[in-house]
N, C-alpha and C positions, 0 to 999 in steps of 0.2 A: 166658345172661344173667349178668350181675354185681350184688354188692350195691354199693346207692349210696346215702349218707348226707349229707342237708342238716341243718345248724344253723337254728332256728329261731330261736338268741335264747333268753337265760338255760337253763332244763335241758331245752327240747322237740325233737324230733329228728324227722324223716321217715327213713325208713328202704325203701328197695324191694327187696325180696326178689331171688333169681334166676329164682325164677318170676312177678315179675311183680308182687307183691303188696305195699301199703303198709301199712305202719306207721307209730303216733304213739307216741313215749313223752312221758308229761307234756306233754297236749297245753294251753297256753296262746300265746293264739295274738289276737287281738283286742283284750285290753286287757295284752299286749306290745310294751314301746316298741321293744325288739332286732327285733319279729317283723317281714319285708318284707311292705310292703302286699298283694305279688302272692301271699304264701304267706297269709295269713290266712283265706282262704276255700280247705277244699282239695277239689279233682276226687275225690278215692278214698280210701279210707281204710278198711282189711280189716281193720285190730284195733289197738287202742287199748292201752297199757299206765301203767298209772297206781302210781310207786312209795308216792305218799301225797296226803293227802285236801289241802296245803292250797292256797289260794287260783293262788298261781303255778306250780303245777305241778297240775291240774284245771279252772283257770278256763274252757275248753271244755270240756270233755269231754260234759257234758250236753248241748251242740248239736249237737257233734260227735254225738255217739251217736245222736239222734232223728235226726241228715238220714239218717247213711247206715249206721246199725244195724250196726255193726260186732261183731268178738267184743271181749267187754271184761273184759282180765285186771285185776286186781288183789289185793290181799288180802281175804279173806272179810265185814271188816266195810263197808270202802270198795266193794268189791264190791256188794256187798246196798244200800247205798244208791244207787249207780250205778243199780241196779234199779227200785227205788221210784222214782227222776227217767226212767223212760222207757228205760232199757236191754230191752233182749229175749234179749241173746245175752250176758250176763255168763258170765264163767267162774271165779269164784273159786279162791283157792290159797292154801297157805300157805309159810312160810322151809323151804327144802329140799326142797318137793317140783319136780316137775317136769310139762308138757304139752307136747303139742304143740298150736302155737296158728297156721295157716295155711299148715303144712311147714315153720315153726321148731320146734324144742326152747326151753323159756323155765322155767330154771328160776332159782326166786325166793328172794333172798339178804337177812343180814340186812343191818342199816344204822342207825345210832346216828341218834336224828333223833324230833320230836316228831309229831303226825299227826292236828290236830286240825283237822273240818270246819265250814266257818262256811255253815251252812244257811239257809233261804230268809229263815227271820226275824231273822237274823244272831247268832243264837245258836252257839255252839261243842255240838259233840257229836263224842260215839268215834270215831275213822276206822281203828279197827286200829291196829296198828302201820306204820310209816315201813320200807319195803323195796327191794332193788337186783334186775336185774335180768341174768342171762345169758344170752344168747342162741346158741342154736348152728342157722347155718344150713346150707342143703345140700349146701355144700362143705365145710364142717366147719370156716369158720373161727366163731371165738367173740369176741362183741361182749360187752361189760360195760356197764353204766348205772350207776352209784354211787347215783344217788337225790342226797337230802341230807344224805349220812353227813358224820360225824366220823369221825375218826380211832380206828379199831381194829385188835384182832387178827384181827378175821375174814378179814380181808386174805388170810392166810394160808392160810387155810381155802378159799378162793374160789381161791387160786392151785393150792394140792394138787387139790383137788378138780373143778376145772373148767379151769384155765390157760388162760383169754381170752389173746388176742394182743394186741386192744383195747380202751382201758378210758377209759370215757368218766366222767371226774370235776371234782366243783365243787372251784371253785379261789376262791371269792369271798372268803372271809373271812367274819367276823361269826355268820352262820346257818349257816354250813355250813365245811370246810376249809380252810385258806388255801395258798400252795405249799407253805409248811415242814412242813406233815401230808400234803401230797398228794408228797411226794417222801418220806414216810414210808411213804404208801401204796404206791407204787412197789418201796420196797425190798421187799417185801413181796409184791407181782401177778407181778412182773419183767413187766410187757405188754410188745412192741413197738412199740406204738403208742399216746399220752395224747391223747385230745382234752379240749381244759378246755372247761367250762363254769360254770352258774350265777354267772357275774364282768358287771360294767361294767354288769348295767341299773340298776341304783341305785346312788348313792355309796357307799355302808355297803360294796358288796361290790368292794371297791379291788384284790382280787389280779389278778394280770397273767399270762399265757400264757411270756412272757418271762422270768417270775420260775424258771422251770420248767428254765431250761438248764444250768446248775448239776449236777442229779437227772441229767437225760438224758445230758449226757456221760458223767456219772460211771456211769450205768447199761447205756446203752446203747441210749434209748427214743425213738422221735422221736416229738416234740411237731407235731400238726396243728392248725394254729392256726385253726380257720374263722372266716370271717367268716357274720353271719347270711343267712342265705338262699343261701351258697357249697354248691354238691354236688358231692362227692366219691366217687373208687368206693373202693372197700376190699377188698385182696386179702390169703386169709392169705399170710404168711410164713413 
C-alpha cells in the first residue's frame, strides 16, 4: 500500500499509512468552513496528532478522541488535558524526542507559535508549548507538519537532522508565516515537496500557494496545491 494525504482545510490533514492506518493531524473539522462536508465525520481514525491547544487546530479532537479512542500524541501538557476531556490512550511527548505511534516514527519539533487552550468555561489555560511534527513512515519517506511556526532557525535543525522530502507549512499570513518566511523556510528544509497550508479560511490569512513559485524555481521544490478534501499519494524521491 502507499501513503495518501487529504487537505482538510486550514492545517488538518488525514494521513493513511501503508498499512492501512489513519491519521489526523490538528483535527478541526466541523466548525471548519475549508472542511468538505463528506470529510467532517470520519470512518477511522488510529491516532490523533495535535501541534497545539488552540481553538483551529483542536477544535475536535475531544469528539474525535471519545468516538474512536484513538492514540493521542501531543505535548505533555496539551496531552494531559486531552486526557482529563476523555482521552484513554494519550501518549505524551516532548521537542526532540521521538515514538513510535501506529508503525510511524513521530518525532516532535520545535515551532515559534503561542499555545493557549480556551476550556470549557472559556477561560485560557497552559497548553505547553506550540510544536511541529515529523513523521517517518515505512518506506522511509518523511512527512513534516510545521504546526503554526514563524519563521526560524530550527529549520535547519530539522533539515540536518531529519531531511523530510515533504513539508507541509502555513503560508497564511498574520498568525502564522506568509510566502516570504516560508521560502525562508525552504531555503533552509531544502523539501521536495511544499504543501501550503493554514491560508484562505479567513481574510486575515491572505497568502497564496502561487505566491510560492518564485522559492520553488529558484529551489527546486514543487508546490502541491490541494484543494480541501483533494487526496493525494505521496512517494518518496
Amino acid at each position: 500500500m502507499s501513503i495518501h494525504v487529504t487537505w482538510l482545510g486550514h492545517a488538518t490533514f488525514k494521513i493513511e499509512t501503508p498499512e492501512g492506518k489513519v491519521f489526523l493531524v490538528d483535527p478541526w473539522l466541523m466548525g471548519n468552513p475549508m472542511c468538505p462536508e463528506a470529510e467532517k465525520q470520519q470512518k477511522k481514525v488510529d491516532a490523533v496528532l495535535c501541534t497545539h491547544g488552540h481553538f483551529d487546530h483542536i477544535g475536535d479532537a475531544v469528539g474525535i478522541i471519545k468516538h474512536h479512542q484513538p492514540k493521542v500524541v501531543a505535548i505533555f501538557e496539551l496531552a494531559s488535558w486531552l486526557g482529563s476531556k476523555g482521552a484513554k490512550n494519550i501518549s505524551p511527548m516532548n521537542k526532540g524526542g521521538t515514538q513510535e505511534v501506529e508503525g510511524v516514527k513521530v518525532t516532535m519539533v520545535h515551532a515559534i507559535h503561542s499555545c493557549g487552550i480556551q476550556d470549557d468555561d472559556g477561560s485560557i489555560i497552559y497548553g505547553g508549548e506550540a510544536c511541529g511534527y515529523v513523521m517517518e513512515f515505512s518506506d522511509g519517506l518523511k512527512v513534516y507538519h510545521a504546526g503554526d511556526t514563524g519563521p526560524m532557525m530550527d529549520f535547519k535543525v530539522i533539515a540536518e537532522l531529519y531531511a523530510p522530502q515533504v513539508a507541509m507549512l502555513p503560508i497564511g499570513d498574520h498568525f502564522t508565516m506568509g510566502p516570504r518566511e516560508v521560502a525562508f523556510a525552504c531555503e533552509l528544509l531544502r523539501p521536495k515537496t511544499v504543501i501550503p497550508m493554514h491560508f484562505g479560511t479567513f481574510p486575515l490569512l491572505h497568502g497564496k500557494p502561487s505566491e510560492l513559485k518564485p522559492a520553488a524555481e529558484k529551489l527546486g521544490f514543487e508546490v502541491l496545491d490541494l484543494k480541501p478534501g483533494e487526496r493525494r499519494e505521496l512517494r518518496k524521491k
